[in-house]
N, C-alpha and C positions, 0 to 999 in steps of 0.2 A: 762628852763627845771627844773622840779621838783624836790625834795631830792627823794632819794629811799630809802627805808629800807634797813638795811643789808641782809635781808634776800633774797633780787634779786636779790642777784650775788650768790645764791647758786642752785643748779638742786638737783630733787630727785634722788636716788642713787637706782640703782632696787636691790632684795634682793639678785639674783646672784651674782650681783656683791660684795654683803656687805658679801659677806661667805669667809668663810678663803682658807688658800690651801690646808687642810687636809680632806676640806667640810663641818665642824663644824661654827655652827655661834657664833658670840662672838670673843672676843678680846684676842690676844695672849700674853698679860700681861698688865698692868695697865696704866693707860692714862696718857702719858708722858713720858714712856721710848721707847725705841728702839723698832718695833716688826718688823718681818721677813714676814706676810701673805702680800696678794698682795690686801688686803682691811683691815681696822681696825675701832673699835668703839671705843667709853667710855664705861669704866666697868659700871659706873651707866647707862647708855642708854641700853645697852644688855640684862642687866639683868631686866630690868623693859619693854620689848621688848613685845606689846602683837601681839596679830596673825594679825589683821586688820592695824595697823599700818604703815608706810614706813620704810624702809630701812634704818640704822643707816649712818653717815656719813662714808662717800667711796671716797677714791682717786684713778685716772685712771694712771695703772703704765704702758701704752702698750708703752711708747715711752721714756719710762728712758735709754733705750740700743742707743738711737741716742743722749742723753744728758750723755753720761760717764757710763751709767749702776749705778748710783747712786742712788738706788732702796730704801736702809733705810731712809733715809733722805725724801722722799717723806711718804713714810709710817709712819715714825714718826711724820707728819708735822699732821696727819689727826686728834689723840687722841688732840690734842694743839686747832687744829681747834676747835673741837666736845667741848672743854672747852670754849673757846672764845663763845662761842654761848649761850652754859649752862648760863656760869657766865651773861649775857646780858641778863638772862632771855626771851630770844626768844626759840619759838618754833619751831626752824627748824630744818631741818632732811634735808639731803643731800650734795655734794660736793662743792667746791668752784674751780667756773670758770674764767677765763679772762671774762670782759666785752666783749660785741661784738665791734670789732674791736680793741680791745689792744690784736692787736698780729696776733690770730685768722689762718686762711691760712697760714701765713707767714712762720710759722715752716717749712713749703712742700717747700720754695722757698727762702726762706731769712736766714741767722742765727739772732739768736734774743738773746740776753743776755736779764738775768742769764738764764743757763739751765732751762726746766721746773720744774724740782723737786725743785730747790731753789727759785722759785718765791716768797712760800709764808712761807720763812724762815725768815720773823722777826716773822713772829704772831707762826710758829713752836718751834722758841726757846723764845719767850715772850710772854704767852700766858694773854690774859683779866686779870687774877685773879692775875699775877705778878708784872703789870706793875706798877713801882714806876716813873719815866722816860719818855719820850718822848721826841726823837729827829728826825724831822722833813729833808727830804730831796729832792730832785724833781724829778732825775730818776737816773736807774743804770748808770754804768761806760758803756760807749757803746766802750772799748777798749778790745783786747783780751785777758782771763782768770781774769778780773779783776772786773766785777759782781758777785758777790755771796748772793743778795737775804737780805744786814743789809746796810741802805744808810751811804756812806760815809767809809766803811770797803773794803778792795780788801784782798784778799788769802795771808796766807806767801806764799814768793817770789817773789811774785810781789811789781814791785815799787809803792812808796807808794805817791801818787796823793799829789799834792799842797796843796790840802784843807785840805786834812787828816795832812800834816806835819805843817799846822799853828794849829790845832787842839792840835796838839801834843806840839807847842809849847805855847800856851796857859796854856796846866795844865803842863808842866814845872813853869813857872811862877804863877801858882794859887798857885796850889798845891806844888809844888817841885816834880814831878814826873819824872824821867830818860826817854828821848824819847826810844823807842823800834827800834828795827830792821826790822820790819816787820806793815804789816796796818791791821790787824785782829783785829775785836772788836769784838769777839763773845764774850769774858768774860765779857760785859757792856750786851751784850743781856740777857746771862744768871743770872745776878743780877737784871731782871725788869726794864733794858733800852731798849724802842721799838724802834729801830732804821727803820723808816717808810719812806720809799720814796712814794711821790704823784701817780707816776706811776711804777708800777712793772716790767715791762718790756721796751725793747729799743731793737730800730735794728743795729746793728753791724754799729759803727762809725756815726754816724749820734743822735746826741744830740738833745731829745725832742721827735724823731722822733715818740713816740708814745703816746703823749701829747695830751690832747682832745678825745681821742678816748672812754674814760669809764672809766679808772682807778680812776682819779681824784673821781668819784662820789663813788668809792668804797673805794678808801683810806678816802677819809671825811666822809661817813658811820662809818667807824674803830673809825676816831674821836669824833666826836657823839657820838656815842656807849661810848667809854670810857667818855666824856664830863658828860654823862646822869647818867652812873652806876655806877660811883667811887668818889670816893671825893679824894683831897690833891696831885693829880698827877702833876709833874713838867715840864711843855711842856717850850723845849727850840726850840726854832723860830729864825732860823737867816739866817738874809735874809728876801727880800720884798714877796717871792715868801711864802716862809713856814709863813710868818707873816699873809698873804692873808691867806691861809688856815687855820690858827689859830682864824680866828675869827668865828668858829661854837663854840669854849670853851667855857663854862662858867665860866668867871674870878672870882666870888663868889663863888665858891667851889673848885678853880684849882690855882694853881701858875705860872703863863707864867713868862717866860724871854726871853727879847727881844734884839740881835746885829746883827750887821752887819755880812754878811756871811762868812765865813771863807776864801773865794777862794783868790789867790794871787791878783783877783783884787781890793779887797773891804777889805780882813782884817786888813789895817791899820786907815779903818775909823772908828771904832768901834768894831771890834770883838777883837782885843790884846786889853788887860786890863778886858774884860768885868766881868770878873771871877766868868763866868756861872755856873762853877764846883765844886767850894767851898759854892759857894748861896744854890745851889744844895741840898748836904751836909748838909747844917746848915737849909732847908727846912724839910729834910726829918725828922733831928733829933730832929725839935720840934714838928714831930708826933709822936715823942717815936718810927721812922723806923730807919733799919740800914745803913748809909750814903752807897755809892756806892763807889767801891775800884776802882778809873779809872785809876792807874798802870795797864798798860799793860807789859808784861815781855817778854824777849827776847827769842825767839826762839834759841836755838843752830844749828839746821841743817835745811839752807833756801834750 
């Protein structure tokens, strides 16, 4: 099967649909924060919007009330998108869909972790033009409330997975960092760590189960994409499976590091000691970037 461009996992968006809810078109604040309408653009695309043209990128929010009513979070995900795409220097205009077959029906008849609105919550809170980071994963947690759309992250409150607590016990030992209370890594998202899993979605308990269906070809799209448009970016691979997919990089422009996966059954053959996190670190900072703060802090009230 052939590579696809990024831009065939995305549909044109009609222009109904790209209008706000007050019926004004254009975007209800600046691309990347929070907005409220039930479609959003980039302030640079709207404003440069001519008559003949498609429809700025548009997210469908009819079924956020059967994922929690989590309505922002989808709608802030779309300005992140419309960036991701800008910065790749593609010219596309439209939404970004599940491949056919990752997922798909399923919604009507199966639960599918993560909600839809958080599918495409690593490129929402890490968008192209952020990424310092890459960490590489292969599908959500298919346990319940414990996908949330950043691989290897589960919600405060929930227990925090095997992998995640040798993770945590690694930058003890790198770093000297206190383990946290809780497995939320959105503060690594928001410092320009893309926390990527291969496939975006998973059906409830069943691990893989939506392996092969399309994702794969759209997450290595992402890597590509960043592979082609960035230079100095630190892709951390551990594991056969993230290593497999590590080989679209290109190692002459990029820094990969390479262990054993974190999980309780392989991190004693290479992933303790590997001290990914401080390599990390001392990579970024001889590009004159700011290292990444990987304290995560404790929650007070799980």
């Amino acid at each position: 099967m052939g590579q696809k461009p990024i831009e065939a996992f995305f549909t044109v968006a009609s222009r109904k649909r790209a209008r706000l809810a007050d019926g004004t078109a254009g975007p209800a604040r600046e691309a990347g924060q929070e907005v409220t309408a039930a479609a959003v653009t980039s302030t640079s695309t709207a404003s440069h919007q001519q008559p003949d043209t498609p429809a700025p990128l548009a997210v469908h929010l009819a079924d956020t009330t059967a994922t929690g009513g989590h309505a922002d979070l989808a709608q802030a995900a779309a300005p992140r998108l419309a960036s991701f795409q800008a910065t790749a220097n593609r010219a596309v205009v439209g939404e970004p869909k599940p491949p056919p077959g990752a997922g798909g029906q399923e919604w009507q008849t199966q639960i599918v972790f993560p909600p839809q609105p958080f599918i495409f919550r690593a490129l929402n809170t890490c968008p192209l033009p952020d990424v310092r980071v890459v960490i590489l994963g292969q599908d959500p947690y298919h346990g319940m409330n414990q996908a949330m759309g950043l691989s290897f992250s589960v919600p405060p409150g929930q227990a925090v997975p095997s992998s995640l607590q040798n993770i945590y016990k690694e930058l003890r030992d790198d770093c000297g960092c206190h383990i946290p209370n809780h497995g939320s890594l959105e503060k690594w998202a928001s410092q320009g760590v893309l926390l990527l899993n291969a496939s975006l979605t998973v059906r409830a308990h069943q691990a893989n189960s939506h392996s092969k269906k399309g994702w794969e070809q759209f997450t290595e799209a992402i890597i590509r994409t960043l592979s082609k448009q960035r230079r100095g970016v630190v892709f951390l691979l551990w594991g056969r499976y993230a290593q497999q997919k590590g080989k679209v990089i290109n190692r002459q422009a990029h820094h990969v590091l390479e262990a054993a996966h974190p999980s309780g059954l392989s991190a004693n053959r290479g992933f303790f000691g590997c001290k990914h996190f401080s390599k990390t670190n001392r990579l970024l900072r001889q590009q004159g970037l700011e290292p990444i703060d990987w304290q995560i802090e404790n929650v007070k009230e799980l």
